[in-house]
C-alpha positions as CSV (number, residue, x, y, z in Angstrom):
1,X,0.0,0.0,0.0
2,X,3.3,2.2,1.0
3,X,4.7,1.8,-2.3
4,X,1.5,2.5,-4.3
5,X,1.0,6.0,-2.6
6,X,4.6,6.8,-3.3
7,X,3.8,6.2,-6.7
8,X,0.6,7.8,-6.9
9,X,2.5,10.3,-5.0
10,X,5.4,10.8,-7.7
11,X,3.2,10.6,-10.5
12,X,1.6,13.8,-8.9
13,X,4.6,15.4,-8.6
14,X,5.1,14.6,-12.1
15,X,2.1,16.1,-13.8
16,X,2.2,19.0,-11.6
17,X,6.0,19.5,-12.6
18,X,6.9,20.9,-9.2
């Protein structure tokens, strides 16, 4: 579940382009 959210997480990251 950990690893999901970090990759949810990163993917957020990713389309906001922060």
């Amino acid at each position: 579940l950990l690893g999901l959210t970090y990759h949810q997480l990163r993917a957020l990251l990713k389309k906001h382009q922060i």
